[in-house]
LUMVORO-899407 format. One record per residue: residue in one letter; x negated, y, z of N, C-alpha, C in turn. Coordinates in steps of 0.001 Angstrom, whole numbers, m for minus. Layout:
A/X/Y/Z/X/Y/Z/X/Y/Z
...
This chain:
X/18690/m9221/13341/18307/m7862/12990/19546/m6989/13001
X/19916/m5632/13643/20555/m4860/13737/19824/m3475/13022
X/20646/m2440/12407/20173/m1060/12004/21845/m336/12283
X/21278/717/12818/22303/1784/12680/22279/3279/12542
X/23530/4003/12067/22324/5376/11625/24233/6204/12586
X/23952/7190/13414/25074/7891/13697/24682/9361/14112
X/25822/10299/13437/25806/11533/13593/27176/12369/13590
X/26853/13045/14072/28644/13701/14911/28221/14691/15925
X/29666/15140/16200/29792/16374/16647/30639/15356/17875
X/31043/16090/19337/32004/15140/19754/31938/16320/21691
X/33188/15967/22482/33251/16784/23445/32879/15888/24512
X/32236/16061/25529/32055/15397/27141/32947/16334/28046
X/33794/15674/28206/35079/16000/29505/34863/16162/31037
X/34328/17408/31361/34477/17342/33088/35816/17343/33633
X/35915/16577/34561/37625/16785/35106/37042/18007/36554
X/38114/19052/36944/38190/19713/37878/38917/19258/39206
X/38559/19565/40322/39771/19118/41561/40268/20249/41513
X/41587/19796/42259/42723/20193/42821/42485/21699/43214
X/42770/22859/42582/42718/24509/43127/41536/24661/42085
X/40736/24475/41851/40007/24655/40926/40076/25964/39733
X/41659/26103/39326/41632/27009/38526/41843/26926/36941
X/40941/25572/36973/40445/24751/35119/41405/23647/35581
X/41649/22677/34369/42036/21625/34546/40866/20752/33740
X/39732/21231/32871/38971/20878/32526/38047/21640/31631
X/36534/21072/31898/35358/21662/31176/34478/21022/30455
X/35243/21240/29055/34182/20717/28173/32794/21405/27464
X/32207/20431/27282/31204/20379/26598/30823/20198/25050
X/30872/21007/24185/30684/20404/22794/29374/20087/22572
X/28939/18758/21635/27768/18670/21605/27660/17684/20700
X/26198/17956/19700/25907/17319/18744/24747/16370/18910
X/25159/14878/18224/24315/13728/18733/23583/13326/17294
X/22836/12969/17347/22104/12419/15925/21590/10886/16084
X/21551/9882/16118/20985/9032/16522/20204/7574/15223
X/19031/6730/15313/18890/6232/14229/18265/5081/15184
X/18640/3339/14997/18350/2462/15540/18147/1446/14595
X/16952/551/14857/16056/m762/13799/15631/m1710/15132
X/16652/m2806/14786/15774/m3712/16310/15964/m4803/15713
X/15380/m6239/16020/14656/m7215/16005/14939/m7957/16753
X/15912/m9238/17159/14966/m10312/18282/15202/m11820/17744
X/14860/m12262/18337/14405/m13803/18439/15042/m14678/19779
X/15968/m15948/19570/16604/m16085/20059/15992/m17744/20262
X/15383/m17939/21309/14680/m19288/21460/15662/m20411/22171
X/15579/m21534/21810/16530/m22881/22585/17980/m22400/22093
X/18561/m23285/22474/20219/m23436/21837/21034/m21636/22588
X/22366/m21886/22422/23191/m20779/22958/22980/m20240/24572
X/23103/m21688/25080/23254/m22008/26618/22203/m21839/27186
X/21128/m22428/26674/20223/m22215/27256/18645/m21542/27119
X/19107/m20566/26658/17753/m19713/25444/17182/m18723/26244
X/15839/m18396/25414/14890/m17148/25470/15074/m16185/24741
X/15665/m14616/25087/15720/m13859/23683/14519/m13215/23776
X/13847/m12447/23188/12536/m11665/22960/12855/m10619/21655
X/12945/m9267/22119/13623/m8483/20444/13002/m6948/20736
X/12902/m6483/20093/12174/m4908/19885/13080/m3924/19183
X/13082/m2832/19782/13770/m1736/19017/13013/m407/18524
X/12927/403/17714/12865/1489/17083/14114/2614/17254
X/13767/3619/17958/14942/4646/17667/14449/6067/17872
X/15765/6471/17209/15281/7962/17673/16597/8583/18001
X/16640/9757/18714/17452/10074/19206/17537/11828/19274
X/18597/12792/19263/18709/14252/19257/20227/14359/19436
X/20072/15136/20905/21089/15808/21422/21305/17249/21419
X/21866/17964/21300/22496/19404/21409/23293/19661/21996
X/23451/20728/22903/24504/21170/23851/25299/22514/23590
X/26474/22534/23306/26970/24381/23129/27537/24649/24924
X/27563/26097/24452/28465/26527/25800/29311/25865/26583
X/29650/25452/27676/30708/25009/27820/31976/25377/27673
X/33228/24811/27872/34488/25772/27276/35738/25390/28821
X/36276/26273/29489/37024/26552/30392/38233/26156/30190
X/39383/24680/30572/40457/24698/30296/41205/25171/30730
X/42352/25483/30407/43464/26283/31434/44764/25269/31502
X/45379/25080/32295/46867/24367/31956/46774/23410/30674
X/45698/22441/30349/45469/21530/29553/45753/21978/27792
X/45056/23261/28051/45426/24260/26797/43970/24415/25958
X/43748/22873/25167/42204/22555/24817/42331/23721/23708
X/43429/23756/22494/42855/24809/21501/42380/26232/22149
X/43142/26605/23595/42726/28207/23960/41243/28177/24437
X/40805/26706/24996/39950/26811/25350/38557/28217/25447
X/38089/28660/26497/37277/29999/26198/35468/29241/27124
X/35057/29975/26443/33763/29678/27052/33365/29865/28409
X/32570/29575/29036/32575/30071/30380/31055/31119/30333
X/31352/32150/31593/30032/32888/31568/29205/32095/32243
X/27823/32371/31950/26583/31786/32841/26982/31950/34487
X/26867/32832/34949/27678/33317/36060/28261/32343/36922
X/29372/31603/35873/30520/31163/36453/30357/29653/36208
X/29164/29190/35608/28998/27619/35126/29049/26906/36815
X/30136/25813/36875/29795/24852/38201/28358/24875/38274
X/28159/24609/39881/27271/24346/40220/26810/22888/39828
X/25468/22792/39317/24782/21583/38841/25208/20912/36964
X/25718/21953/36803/26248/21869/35579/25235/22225/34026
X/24704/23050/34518/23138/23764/33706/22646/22447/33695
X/21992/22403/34808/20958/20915/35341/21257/19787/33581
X/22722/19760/33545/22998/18310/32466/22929/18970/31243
X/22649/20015/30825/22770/20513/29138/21950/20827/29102
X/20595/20318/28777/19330/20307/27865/19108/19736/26832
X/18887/20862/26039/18941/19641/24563/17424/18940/24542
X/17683/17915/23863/16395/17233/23888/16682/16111/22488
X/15181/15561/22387/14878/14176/21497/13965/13687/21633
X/14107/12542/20972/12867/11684/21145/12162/10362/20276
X/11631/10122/20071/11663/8522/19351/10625/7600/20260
X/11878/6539/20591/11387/5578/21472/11122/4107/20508
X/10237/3598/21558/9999/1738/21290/10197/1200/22391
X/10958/215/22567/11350/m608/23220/11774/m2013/23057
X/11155/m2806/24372/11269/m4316/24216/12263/m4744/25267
X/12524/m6033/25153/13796/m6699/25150/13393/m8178/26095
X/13788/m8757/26846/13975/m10072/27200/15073/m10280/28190
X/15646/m11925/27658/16705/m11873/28371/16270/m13442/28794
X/17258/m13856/29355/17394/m15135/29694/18565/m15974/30028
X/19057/m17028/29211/20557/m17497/29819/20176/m18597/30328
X/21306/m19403/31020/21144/m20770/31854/22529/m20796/31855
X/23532/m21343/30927/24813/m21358/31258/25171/m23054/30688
X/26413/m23406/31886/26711/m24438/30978/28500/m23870/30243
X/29569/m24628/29651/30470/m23892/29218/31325/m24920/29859
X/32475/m24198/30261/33727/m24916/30718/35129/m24227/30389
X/35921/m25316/30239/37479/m24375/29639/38303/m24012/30799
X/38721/m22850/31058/39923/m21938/31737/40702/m21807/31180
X/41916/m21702/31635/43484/m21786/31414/44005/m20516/32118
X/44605/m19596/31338/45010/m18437/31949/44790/m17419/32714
X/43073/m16584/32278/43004/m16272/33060/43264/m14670/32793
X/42633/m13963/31725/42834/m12498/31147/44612/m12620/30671
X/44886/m13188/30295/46031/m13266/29393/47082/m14311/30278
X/48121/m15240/29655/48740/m15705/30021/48680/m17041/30600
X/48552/m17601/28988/48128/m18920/28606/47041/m19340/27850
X/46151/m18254/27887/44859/m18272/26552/44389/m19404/27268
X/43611/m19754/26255/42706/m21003/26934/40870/m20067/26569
X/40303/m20304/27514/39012/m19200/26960/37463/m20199/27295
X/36706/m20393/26986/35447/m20817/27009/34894/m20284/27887
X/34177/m20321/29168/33734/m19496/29911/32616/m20499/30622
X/31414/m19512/30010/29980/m19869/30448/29601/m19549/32167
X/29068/m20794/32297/29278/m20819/33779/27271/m21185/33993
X/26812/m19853/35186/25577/m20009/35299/24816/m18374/35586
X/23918/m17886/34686/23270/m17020/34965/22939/m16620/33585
X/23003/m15129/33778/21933/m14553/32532/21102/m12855/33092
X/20077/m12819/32673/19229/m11703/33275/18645/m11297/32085
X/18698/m10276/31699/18025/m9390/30760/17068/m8247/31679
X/16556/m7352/31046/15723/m5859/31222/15421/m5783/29614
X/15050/m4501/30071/14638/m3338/28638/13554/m2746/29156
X/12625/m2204/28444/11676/m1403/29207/10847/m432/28084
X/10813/648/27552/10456/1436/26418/9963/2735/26688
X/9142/3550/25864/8089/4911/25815/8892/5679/25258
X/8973/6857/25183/9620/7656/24881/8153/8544/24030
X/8527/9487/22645/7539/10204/22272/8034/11342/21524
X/7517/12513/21882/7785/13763/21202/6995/13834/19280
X/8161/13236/18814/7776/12946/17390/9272/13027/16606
X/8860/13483/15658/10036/14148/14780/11127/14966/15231
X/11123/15712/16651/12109/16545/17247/11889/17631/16813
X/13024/18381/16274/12997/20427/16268/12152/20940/16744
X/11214/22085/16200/10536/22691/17246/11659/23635/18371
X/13270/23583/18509/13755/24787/19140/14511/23713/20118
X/13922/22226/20238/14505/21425/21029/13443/20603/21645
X/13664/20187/23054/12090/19532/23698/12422/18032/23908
X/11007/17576/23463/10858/16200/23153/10474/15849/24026
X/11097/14614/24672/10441/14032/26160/9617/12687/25272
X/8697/12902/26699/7866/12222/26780/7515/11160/27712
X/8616/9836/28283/9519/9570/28805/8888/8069/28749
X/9084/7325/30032/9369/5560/30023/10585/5573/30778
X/10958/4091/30332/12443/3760/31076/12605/2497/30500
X/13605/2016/31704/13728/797/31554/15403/778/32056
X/15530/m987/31861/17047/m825/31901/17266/m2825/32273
X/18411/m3125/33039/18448/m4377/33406/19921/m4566/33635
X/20099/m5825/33679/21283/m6532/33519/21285/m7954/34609
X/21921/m8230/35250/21982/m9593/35825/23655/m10257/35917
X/23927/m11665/36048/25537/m11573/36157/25280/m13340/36636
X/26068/m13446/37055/26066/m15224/37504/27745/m15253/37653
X/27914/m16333/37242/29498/m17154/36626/29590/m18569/37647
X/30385/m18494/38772/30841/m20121/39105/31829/m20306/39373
X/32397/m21941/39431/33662/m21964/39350/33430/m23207/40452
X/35012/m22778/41330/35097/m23365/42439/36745/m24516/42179
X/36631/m25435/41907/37961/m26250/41627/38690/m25743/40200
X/39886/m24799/40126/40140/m24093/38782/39773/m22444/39165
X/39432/m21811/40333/39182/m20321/40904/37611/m20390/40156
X/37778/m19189/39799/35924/m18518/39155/36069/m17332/39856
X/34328/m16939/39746/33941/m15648/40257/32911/m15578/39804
X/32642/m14125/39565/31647/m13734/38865/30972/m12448/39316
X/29684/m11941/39766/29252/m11093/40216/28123/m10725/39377
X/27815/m9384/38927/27027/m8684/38042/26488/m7035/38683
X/25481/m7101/38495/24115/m5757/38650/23964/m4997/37570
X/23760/m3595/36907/23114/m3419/35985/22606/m1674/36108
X/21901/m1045/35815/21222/m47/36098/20058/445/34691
X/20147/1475/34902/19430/2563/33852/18301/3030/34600
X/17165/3408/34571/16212/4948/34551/15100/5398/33704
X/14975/6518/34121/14166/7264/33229/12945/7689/34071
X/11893/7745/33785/10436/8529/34786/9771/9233/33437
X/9629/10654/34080/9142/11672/33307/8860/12715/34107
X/7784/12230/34820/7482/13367/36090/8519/13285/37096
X/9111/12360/37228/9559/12078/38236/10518/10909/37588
X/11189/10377/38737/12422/9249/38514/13693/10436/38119
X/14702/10130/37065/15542/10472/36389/16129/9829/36038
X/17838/10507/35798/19143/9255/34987/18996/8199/35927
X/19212/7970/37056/19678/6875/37405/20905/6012/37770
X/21334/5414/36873/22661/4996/36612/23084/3820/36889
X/23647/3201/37953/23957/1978/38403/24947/1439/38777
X/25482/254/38498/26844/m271/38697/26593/m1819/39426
X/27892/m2563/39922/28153/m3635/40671/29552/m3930/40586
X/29904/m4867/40444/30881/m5729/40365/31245/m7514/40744
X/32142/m7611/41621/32474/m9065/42077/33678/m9002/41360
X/34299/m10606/40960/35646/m10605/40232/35905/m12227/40632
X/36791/m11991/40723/37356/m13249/41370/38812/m13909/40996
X/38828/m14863/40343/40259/m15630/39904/40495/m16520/40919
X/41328/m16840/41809/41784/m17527/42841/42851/m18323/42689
X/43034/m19479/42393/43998/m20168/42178/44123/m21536/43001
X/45313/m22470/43009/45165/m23444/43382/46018/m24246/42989
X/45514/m25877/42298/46378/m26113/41096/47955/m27178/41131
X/47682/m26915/42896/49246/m26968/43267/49942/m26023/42963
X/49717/m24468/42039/50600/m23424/41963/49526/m23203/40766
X/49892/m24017/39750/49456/m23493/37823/49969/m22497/37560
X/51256/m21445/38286/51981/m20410/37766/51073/m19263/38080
X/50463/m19174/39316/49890/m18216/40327/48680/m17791/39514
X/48139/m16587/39973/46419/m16536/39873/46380/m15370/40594
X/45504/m15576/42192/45393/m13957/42695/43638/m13582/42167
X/44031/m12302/41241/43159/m11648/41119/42418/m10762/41801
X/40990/m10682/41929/40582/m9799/42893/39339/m9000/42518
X/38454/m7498/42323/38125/m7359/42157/37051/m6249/42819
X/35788/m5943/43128/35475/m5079/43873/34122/m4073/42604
X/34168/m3110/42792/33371/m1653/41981/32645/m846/42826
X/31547/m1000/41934/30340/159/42827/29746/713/41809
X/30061/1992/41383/29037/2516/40523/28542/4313/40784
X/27477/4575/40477/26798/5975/40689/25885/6278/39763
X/25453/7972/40044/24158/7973/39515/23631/9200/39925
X/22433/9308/39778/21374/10233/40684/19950/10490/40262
X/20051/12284/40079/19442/13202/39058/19315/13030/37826
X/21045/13256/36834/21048/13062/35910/21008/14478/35103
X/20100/14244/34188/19718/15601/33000/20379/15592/31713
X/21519/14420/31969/22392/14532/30786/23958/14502/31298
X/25162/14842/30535/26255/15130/31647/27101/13701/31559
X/27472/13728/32608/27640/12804/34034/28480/12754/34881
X/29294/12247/34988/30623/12417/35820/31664/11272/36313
X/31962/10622/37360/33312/10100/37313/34173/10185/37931
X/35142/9715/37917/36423/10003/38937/37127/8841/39108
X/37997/8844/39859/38465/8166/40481/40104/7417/40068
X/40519/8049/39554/41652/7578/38927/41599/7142/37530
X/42945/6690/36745/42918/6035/35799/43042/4132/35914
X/43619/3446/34866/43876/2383/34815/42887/1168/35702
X/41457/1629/35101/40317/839/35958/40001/1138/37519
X/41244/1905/37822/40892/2302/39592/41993/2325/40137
X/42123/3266/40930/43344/3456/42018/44711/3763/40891
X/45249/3190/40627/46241/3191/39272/47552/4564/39443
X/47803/4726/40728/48693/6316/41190/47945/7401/41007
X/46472/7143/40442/46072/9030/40438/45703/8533/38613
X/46282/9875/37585/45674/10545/36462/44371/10317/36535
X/43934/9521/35169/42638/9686/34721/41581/10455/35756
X/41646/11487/35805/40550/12700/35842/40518/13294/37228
X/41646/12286/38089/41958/13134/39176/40925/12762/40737
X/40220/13580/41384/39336/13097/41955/38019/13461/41419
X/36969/13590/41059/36358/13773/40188/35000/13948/41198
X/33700/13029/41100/32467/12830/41551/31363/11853/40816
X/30043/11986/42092/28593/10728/41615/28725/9469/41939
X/29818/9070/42877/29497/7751/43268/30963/7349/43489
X/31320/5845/43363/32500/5459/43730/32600/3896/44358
X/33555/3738/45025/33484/2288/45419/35096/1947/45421
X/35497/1305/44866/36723/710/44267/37469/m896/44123
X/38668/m925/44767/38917/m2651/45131/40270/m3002/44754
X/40475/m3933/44494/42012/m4349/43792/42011/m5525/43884
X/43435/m5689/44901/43683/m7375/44769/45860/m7181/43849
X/45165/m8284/43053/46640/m8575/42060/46710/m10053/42298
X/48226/m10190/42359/49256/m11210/42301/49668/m11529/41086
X/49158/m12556/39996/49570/m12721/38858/50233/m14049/38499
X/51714/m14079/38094/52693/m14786/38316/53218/m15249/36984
X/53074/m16416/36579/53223/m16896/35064/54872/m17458/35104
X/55569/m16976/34662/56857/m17514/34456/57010/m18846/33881
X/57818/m19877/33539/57714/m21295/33030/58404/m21142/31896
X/59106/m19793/31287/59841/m19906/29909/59625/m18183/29390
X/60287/m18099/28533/59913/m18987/27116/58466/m19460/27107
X/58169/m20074/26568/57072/m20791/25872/57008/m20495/24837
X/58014/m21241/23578/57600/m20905/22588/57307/m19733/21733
X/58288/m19162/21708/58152/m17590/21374/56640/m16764/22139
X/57082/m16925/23030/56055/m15521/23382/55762/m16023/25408
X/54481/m15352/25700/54432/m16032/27225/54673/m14294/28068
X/55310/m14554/29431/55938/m13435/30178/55749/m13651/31678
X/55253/m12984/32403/55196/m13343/33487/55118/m11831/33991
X/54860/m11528/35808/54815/m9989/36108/53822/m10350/37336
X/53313/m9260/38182/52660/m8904/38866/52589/m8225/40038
X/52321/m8269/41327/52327/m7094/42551/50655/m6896/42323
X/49855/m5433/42454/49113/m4940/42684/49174/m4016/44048
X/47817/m4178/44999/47485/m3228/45597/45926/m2424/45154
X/45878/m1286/44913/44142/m887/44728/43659/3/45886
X/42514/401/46158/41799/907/47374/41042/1644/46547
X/39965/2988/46592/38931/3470/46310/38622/4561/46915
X/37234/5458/46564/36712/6477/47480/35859/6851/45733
X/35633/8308/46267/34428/8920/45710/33767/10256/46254
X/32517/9862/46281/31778/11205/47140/31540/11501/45539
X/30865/13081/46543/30434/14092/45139/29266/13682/44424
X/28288/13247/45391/26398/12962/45116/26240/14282/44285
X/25714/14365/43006/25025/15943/43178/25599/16146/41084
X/27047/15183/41183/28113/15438/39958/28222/17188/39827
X/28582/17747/38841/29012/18888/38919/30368/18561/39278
X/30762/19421/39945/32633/19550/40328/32674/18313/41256
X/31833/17835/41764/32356/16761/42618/33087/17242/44006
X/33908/15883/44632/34593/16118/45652/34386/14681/46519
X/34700/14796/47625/34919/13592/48373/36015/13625/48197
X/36689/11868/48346/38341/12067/47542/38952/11575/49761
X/38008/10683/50445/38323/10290/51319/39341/9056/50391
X/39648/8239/51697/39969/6999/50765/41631/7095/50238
X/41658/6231/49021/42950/6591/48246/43211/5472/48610
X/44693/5400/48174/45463/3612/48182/46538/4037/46992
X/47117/2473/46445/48118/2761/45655/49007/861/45793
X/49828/689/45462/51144/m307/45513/51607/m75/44108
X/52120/m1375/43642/52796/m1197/42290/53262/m2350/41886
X/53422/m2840/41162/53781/m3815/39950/54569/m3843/38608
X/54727/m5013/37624/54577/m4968/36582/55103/m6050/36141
X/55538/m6044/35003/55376/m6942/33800/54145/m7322/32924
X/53974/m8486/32752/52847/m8763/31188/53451/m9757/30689
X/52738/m9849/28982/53516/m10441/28221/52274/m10871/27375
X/52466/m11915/26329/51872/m11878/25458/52700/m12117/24258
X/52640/m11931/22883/53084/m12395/21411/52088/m12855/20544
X/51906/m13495/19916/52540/m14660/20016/52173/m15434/21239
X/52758/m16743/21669/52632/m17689/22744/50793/m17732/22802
X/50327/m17759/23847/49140/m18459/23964/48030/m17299/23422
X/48383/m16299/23143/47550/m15078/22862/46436/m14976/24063
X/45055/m14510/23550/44087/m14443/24177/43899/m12786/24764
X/45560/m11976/24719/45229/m10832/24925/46936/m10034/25512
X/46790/m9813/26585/48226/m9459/27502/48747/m7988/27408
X/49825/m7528/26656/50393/m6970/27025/51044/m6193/28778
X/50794/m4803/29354/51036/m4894/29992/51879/m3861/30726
X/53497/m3218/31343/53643/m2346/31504/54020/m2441/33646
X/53684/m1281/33945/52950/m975/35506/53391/79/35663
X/54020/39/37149/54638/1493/38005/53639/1224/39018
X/52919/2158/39487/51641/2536/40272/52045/3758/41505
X/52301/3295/42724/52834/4693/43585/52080/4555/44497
X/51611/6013/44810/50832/7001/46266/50678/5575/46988
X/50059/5200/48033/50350/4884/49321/49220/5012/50396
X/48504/6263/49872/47854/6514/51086/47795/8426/51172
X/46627/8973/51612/46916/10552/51954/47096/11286/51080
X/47160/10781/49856/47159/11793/48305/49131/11500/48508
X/49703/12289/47705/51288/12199/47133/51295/12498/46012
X/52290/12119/45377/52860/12260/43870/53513/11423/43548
X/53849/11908/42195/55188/11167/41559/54378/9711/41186
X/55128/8330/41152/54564/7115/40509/54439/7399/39426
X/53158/6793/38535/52908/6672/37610/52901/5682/36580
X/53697/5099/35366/53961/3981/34672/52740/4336/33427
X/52301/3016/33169/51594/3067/32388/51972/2026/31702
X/51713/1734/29969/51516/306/29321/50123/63/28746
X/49797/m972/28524/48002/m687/27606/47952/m2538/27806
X/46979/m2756/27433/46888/m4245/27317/44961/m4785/27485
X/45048/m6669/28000/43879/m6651/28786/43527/m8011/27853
X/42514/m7591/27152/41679/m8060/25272/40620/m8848/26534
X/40610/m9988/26984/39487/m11016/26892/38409/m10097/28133
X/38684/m9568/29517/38116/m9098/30160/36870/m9664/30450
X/37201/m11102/30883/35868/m11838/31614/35317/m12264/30324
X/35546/m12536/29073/33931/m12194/27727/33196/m11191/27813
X/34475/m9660/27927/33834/m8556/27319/32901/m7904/28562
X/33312/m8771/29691/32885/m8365/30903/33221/m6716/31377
X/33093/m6514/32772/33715/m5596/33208/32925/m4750/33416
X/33281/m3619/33546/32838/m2384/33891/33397/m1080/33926
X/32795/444/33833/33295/1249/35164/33182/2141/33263
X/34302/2974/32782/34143/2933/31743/32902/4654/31663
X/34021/5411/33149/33054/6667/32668/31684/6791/33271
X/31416/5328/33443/29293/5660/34202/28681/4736/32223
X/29708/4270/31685/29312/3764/30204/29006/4845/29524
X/29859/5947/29614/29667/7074/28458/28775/7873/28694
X/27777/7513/29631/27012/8404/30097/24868/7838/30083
X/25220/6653/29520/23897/5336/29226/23548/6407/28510
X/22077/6096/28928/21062/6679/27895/20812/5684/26752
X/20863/4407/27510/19793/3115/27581/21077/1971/26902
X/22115/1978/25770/22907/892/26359/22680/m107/25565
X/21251/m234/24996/21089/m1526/24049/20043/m2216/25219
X/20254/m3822/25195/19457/m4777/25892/20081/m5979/25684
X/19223/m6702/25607/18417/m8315/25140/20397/m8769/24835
X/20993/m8756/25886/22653/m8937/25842/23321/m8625/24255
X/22589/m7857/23675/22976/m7558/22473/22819/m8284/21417
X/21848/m9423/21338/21621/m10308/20632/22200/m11286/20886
């Protein structure tokens, strides 16, 4: 059994391209949200039936949007109707609703131990097999404002992922997708991912990492956006830079375990190359980026020895039609293949992000 009750005020970040004028357009907007769910978890860990139900309700609010200038959020000024991006109206409708929704999942995993694969030297448990969930729930105009419109809404929501391991190399490939139908198909939000640890245990130091990204979405009535740069992509462009509906994104890393220290603390470094693209699809402010590239490498570390979580610092430079200065970053990588992967700004944008996986 899960309950949760959340309410807040909070901003949604459009990033602008290049000449644009803004460097960004936010959105202020107030969320209310109240969740009661239920499931039932049949046969052992590995190999179970979940079956679980939810209760919620939900109320969004949208203010004006606000015009950045030279990353000058307190001057921030509103924008006129006039002057709102195109397709930008389309995502600020306030709305609510109280939904019911059911749950089934399904695992088939068996478990096997890996040696180094997020981190240095962690040793990690990693369920090897299949799991498939969906969601599927009504939407009802009940307890919403009369000065806010209550949809009247089905939608469903799914998950798939399969785990195998080839000698000490794993790979793992995962599906997952959102929509909404309410007089038509709506919110459709979908992602893909392959990941791949490549090793061979004539070279225990080595691990080439490899990873490929597909995510979009199409006729969304809530706001919606991603881009192309930032840590989870082409690592030489800023967060925000690029900015569209759809993306497709690839990275192969060279990850190189040093043989000392040991005790103290584990250290090793890295060559990265990344690849990506993003069209506009029908994003506000979108752009085609045409394809990016970037070259880099790094250090990682962990403290203490054998940590299940890597320290990591990275010089990231241009190497395809975009230019700019390299970009260094540090940040660190907490247990990727548990928490499983994904595309962070098509996350902030779920209508839908509870399913059977949650139990």
């Amino acid at each position: 059994v899960r309950q949760g009750y959340g309410r807040g005020n909070s901003y949604f970040a459009y990033a602008t391209p290049v000449g644009d004028g803004r460097t960004q357009v936010l959105v202020p907007s107030f969320r209310e949200g109240i969740e009661l769910s239920a499931a039932q978890r049949y046969g052992d860990r590995g190999q179970s039936l979940i079956v679980g139900m939810t209760l919620s309700y939900e109320l969004a609010r949208f203010e004006a949007p606000l015009g950045v200038i030279d990353g000058d959020i307190e001057g921030a000024d509103p924008i006129p109707d006039d002057q709102l991006p195109a397709g930008l109206a389309g995502q600020l409708n306030d709305y609510g609703a109280t939904r019911v929704s059911v749950h089934l999942g399904l695992r088939r995993f068996r478990y096997a131990e890996y040696y180094g694969l997020d981190a240095l030297r962690d040793r990690l448990l990693v369920g090897l097999g299949g799991y498939i969930g969906i969601s599927a729930g009504r939407g009802f105009d009940l307890f919403t404002p009369d000065d806010v419109r209550g949809l009247n809404d089905t939608f469903f929501r799914g998950i798939a992922t399969g785990t195998a391991g080839l000698g000490s190399s794993l790979f793992r490939a995962s599906l997952s997708g959102e929509v909404r139908y309410n007089g038509g198909w709506r919110d459709q939000l979908a992602s893909a991912e392959f990941i791949g640890y490549l090793r061979n245990d004539g070279l225990p130091g080595q691990t080439f990492f490899v990873r490929s990204s597909f995510a979009g979405g199409w006729g969304a009535t809530g706001p919606f956006q991603l881009s192309l740069g930032g840590r989870e992509s082409v690592r030489s462009l800023v967060e925000d830079q690029f900015p569209g509906g759809r993306t497709a994104r690839f990275t192969l890393e060279d990850r190189i375990l040093l043989p000392w220290p040991k005790s103290a603390f584990d250290l090793g470094f890295t060559l990265f190359a990344d690849a990506g693209r993003i069209w506009p699809g029908d994003a506000p402010l979108g752009v085609d980026s045409g394809w990016q590239y970037a070259v880099g490498g790094g250090i990682r570390f962990s403290l203490p020895a054998r940590s299940r979580f890597a320290w990591r610092a990275d010089i990231a430079v241009p190497a395809g039609p975009s230019t700019g200065d390299p970009v260094f970053r540090i940040g660190f990588e907490l247990n990727r293949l548990a928490r499983g992967f994904f595309t962070p700004d098509l996350q902030r944008s779920l209508r839908f992000g509870l399913g059977p996986e949650s139990f």
